[in-house]
N, C-alpha and C positions, 0 to 999 in steps of 0.2 A: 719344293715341288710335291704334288697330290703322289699319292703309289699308283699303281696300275692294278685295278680290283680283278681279280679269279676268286674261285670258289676259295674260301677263308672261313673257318668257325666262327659263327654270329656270337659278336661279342659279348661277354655278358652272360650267355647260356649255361655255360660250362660248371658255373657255380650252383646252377638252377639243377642238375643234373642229378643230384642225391636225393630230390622230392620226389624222383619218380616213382620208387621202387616203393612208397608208402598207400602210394595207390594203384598198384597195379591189378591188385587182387580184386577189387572193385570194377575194375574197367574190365576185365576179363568176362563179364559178365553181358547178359543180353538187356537192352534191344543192343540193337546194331548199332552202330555208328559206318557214315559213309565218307571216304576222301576220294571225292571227283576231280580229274587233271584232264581238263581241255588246255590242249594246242594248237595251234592255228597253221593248217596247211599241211599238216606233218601227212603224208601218204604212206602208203602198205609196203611199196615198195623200197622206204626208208628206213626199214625195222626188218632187223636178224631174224626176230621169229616168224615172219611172212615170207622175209624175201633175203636171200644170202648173200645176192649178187653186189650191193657196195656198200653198206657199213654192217657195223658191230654194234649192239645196244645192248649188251651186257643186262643193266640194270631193268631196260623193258622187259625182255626176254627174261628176267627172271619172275615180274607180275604176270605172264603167261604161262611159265614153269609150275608157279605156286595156286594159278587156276585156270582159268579158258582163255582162248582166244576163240574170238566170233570168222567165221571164214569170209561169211558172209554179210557183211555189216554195208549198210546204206544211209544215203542221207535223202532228206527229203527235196531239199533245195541246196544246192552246193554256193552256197556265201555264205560269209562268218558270222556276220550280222542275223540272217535268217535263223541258222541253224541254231545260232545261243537263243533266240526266241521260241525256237522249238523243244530246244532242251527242258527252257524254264516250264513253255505249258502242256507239253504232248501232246501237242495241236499241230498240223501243218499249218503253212504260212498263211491263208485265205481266214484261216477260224481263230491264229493269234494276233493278225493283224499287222506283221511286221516281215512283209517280202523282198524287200533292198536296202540295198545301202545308199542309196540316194541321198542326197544332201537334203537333211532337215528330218531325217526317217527317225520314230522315235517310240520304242517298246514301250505300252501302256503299261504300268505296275501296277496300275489297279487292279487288274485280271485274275484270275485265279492261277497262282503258279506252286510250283512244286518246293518251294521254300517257303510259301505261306501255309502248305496243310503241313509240311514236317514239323515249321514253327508251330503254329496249334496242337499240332498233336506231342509238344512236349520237346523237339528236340531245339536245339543251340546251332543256328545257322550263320556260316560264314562267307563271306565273298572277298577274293583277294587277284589281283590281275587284271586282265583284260574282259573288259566287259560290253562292249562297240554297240552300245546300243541306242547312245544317245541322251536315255534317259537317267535318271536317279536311283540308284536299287533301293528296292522297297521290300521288305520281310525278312532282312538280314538284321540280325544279333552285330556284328561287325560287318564294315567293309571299306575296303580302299582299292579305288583301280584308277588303271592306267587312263589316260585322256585320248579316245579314238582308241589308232594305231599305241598309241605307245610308241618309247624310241629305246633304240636298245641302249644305247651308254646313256647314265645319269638322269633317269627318266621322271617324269612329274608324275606323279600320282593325286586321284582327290579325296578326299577323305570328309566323313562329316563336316569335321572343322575347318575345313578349306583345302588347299592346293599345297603340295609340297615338292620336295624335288630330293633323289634320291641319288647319292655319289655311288657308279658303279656300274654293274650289268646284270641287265633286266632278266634274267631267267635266275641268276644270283639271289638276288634281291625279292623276288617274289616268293622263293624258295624260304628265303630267309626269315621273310614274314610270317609266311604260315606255317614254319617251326616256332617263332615267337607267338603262333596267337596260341599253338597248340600247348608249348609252355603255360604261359601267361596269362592267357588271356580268357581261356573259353570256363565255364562251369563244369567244375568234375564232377558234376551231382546227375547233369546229364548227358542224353546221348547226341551227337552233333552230327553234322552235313558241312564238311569243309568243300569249300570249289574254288580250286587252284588253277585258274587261268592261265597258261603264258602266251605272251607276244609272241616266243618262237614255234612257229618257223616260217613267218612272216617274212616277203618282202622286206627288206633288199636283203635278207640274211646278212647277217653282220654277226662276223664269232666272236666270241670275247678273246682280248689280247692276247691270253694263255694257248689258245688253240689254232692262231693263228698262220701257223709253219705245218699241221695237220692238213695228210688227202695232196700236197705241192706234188709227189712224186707217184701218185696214183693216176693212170688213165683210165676212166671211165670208159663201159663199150656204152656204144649210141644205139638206141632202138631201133628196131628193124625197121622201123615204120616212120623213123627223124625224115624223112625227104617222100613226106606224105603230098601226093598233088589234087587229096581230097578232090579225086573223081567219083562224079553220082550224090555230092555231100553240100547239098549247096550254102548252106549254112555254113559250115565247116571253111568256104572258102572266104568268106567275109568277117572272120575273125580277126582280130590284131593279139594275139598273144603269143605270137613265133617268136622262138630264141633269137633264128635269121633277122628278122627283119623289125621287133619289136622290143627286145629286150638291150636297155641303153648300156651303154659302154662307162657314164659316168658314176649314173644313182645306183643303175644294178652290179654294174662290174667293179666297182673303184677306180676307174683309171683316170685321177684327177687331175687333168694338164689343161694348159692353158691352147693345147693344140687341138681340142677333143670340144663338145660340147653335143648338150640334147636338150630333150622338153623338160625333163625331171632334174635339171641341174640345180636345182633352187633347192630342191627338199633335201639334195645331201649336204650344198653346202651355201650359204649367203649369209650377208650383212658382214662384212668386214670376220671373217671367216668363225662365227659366232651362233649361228643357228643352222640348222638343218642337222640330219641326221650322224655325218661328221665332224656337223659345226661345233656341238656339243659335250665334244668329249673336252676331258681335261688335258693338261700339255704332258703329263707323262702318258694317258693314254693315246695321244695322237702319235708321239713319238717311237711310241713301239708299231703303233700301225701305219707309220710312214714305212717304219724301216724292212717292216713286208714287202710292203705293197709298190713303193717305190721302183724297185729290180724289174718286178712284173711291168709297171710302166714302161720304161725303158728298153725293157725286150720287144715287148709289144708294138711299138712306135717305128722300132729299125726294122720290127720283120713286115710291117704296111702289109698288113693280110687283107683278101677281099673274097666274094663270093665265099662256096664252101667253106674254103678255108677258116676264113672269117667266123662261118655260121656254127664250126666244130669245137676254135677256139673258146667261144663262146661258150658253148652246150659245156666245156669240160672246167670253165671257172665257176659257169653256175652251180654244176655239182657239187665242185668244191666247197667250196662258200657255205652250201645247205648241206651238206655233210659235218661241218664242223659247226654250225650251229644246234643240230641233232646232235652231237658231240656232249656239246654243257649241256643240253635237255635230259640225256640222261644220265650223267652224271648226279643232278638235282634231282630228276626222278630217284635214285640210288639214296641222295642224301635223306630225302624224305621218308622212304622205306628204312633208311634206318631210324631215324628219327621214331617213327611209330613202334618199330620194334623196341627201341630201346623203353621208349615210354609206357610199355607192356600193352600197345593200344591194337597190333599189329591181328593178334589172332582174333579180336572183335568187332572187325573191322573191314567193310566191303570196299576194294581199294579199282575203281577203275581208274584204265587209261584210255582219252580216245581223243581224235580232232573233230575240227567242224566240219570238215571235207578231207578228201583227198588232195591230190595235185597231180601236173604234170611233170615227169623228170626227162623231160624229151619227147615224149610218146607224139606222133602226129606232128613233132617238130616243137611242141609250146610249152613252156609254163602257166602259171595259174591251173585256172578249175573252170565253175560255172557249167561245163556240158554236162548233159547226162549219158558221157560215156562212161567206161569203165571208171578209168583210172580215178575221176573227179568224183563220181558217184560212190566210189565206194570208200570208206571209210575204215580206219583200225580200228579194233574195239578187243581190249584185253580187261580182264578182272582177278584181279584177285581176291579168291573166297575165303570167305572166316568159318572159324570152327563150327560147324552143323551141315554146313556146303561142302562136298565131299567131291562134288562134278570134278574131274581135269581131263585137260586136251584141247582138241576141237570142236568146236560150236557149229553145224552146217545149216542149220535154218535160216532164212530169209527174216534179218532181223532191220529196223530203220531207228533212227533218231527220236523218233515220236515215242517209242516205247522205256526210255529210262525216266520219265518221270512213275508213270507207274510203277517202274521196280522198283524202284527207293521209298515209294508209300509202300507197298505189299511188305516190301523188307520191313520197314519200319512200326507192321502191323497195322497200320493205317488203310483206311477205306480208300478205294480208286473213284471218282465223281462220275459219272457216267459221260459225261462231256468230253472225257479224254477219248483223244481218236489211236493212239498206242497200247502195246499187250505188253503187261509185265512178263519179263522175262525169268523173273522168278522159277516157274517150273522145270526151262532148262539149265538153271543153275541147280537146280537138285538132280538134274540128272533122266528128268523125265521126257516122253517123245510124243506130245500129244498128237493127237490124229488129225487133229483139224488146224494145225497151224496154218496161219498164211501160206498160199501158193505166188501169192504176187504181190510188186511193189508198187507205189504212183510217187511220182516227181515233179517238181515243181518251178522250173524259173523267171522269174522276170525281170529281172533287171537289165532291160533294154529302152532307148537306147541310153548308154553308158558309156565305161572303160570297160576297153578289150571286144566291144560289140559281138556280143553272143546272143543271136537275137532270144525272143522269148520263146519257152517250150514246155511243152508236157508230155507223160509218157508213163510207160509202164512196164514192168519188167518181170518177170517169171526164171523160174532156177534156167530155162535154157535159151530164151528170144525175148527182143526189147523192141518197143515200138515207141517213136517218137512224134510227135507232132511240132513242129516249127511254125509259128504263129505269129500276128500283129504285121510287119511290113512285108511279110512272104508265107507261102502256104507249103510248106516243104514235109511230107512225110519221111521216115526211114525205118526202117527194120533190116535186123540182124540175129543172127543165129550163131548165139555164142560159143556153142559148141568147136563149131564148122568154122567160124570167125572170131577167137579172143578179141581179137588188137581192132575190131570193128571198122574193116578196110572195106568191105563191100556192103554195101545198099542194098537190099532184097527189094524194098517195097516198089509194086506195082509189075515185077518180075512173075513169066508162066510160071504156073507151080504153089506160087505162093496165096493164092487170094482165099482158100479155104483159113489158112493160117491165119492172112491180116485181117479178114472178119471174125476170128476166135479172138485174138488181140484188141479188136477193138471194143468188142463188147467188154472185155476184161477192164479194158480203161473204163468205158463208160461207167460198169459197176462201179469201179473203186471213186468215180467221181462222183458217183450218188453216192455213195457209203463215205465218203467225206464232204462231200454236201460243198466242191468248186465249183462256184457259179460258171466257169470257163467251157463246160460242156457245154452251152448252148452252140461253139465256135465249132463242136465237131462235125 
């Protein structure tokens, strides 16, 4: 019988271990080197250094220790797909070409991207993980990623040479690789750009066997705002991504019985119980996540829960679940941090953390993302700085996703192209407070009609009020006053009082949609 894979020293390493120390003196040296860690879905509210209230990440919390955390971090378009297109060119979605995830959507690499001037300008660029973009990476030195989504046990990966398939789990394993490329693989003569992708904390969360019994005796409290009846939000009300009423009991919960059944039954488990996201594991690891998950079964089925009840049960296994996948995340974030240290790479080294989006952990009743409310729009964004970066704490400027590709050129001493629509970030990593930073943000989504129907919007957003526009099947404005409203329960717009405000607001968007040059202003 196969073992059951947790985090294990990657084999073979260990002997690799004594070259370090023969190059350390070297690497200690400037230009920079960068290791980029996107994960997929991980929210603010998942991480000790933002938010205390339900887990511990140790190991994140220490890349914010050792330099900033952004307070204020945003994304431009909240989908995974977009946002790794934004990453790559510092373009919003209209200027790089890549706005959904739509079947068939597919990043042009021909474009100008931010691993094509780091590669030019001398550095050793890597790609390893989740890449959803459809297409082929182009201007990586190495790369191997996940197919789509990826699957969390035993996953295939593609690789120049073709397609392979990987015994284990996926946050495991990708960890595992970009310690081996970092060993092995990369040129020590130069300076490199690793990007550490992971699957988690992707749908359907799925923790590895090891953390499985992890968060069972924890209750989560429920946001004040879970039995939201999104009045005045009329968008809001035609969503499908409530825990209540959206989130399955099979693919998202595990509860695999022959009594239970939904729409997504197929992707956890078919064909003679051999494909889908269950179907895949090996027999020692089904075995240990039977003998989980089974109990919970069983309880589940005698206590026939319904309405509330139902909808709470729920909200508190989905926590669970994405708790203990955040769990391995940072742990391997940990493994990686030492890795770099040990390799003496660590003090030369600009090490961010950040997701593609936020998520929902209940807020409004939902998971997923996609609005340009809070919770979805905003993003983690932690760094830790190398020796000449001296900045630590808090970051509070109004920063977006469009802006790390300029920083990693400015880092890298590399020229910024004019075409980028992002600001390096560079200055506030030394510590500086320029006077003219951004006062506002603009957003972007379209991925309508889809999964989860959020219809399409735009908007804009300033340190204390956000205005939306809701567009294509309906004409729904909204404004809100963050201040007055975090948890963004009340609708201001077209309310006395207000119209001085929503004419500053709108002119604000308009700018920022000239100044990115969205054809979609013609629709204001």
């Amino acid at each position: 019988m196969k073992t059951v894979n947790c985090i294990l020293p990657l084999a073979g390493l260990a002997v690799l271990n004594g070259c370090a120390g023969g190059h350390k003196k070297a690497e200690s040296k400037k230009p920079l080197n960068i290791v980029y860690i996107m994960t997929d879905d991980h929210t603010q509210q998942m991480m000790s250094c933002y938010d205390q209230r339900y887990v511990q990440t140790p190991n994140l919390d220490r890349i914010a220790d050792e330099g900033v955390k952004f307070t204020n971090s945003f994304v431009c378009n909240s989908l995974s797909g977009p946002s790794r297109a934004v990453l790559l060119t510092g373009k919003h979605s209209h200027k790089n070409g890549y706005t959904d995830n739509t079947e068939g959507a597919m990043f042009d690499g021909n474009q100008q991207t931010v691993q094509q001037l780091l590669q030019q300008g001398g550095y050793q660029t890597a790609m390893i993980g989740k890449w959803h973009l459809g297409s082929t990476p182009t201007h990586f030195d190495y790369w191997t990623i996940l197919p789509g989504q990826g699957d969390y046990y035993n996953p295939d990966f593609i690789t120049p040479e073709g397609r392979i398939r990987k015994e284990g789990y996926v946050t495991n394993i990708i960890t595992d690789m970009s310690i081996d490329w970092l060993r092995t693989k990369r040129d020590t003569t130069k300076p490199f750009c690793l990007f550490v992708h992971h699957k988690a904390i992707h749908r359907n969360w799925m923790a590895d066997t090891c953390d499985l019994a992890l968060y069972e005796d924890k209750t989560f409290d429920m946001p004040a705002n879970f039995w939201d009846d999104y009045q005045g939000r009329a968008a809001a009300e035609k969503q499908e991504m409530g825990i209540d009423k959206d989130m399955t009991l099979i693919y998202d919960l595990k509860m695999l019985d022959e009594q239970f059944n939904d729409h997504y039954r197929s992707l956890y488990i078919r064909q003679n119980d051999t494909l889908g996201t269950y179907g895949r594991m090996n027999a020692a690891q089904k075995a240990v996540w039977n003998r989980h998950y089974q109990p919970i079964i069983e309880q589940f089925k005698k206590a026939k829960l319904t309405g509330r009840a139902l909808a709470e049960w729920k909200y508190q296994r989905y926590m669970r679940d994405y708790a203990k996948v955040v769990k391995s995340l940072d742990d391997n974030v940990g493994r990686l941090l030492d890795e770099l240290e040990k390799e003496g790479l660590l003090n030369n080294t600009l090490v961010v953390y950040d997701s593609d989006q936020g998520f929902y952990m209940g807020e409004h009743g939902w998971f997923d993302k996609r609005f340009m409310y809070e919770e979805s729009m905003r993003t983690p964004l932690i760094m830790r700085l190398p020796e000449g970066l001296e900045r630590r704490g808090d970051i509070t400027q109004l920063v977006q996703n469009i802006d790390y590709t300029p920083t990693f050129l400015e880092l890298a001493g590399l020229p910024v192209p004019g075409d980028i629509q992002g600001v390096s970030l560079l200055p506030l990593l030394k510590g500086e407070n320029p006077a003219d930073w951004r006062k506002s943000l603009y957003y972007h989504y379209y991925e309508f009609p889809a999964e989860h129907a959020v219809r399409r919007h735009y908007g804009v957003r300033t340190e204390r009020y956000k205005l939306i526009h809701f567009y294509n099947d309906i004409d729904v404005w909204e404004l809100y006053d963050l201040q007055e409203d975090p948890m963004e329960m009340n609708n201001l717009y077209g309310k006395p009082g207000t119209e001085e405000l929503t004419e500053e607001l709108k002119s604000e968007l308009e700018k920022l949609q000239v100044q990115y040059d969205d054809p979609v202003r013609a629709l204001n």
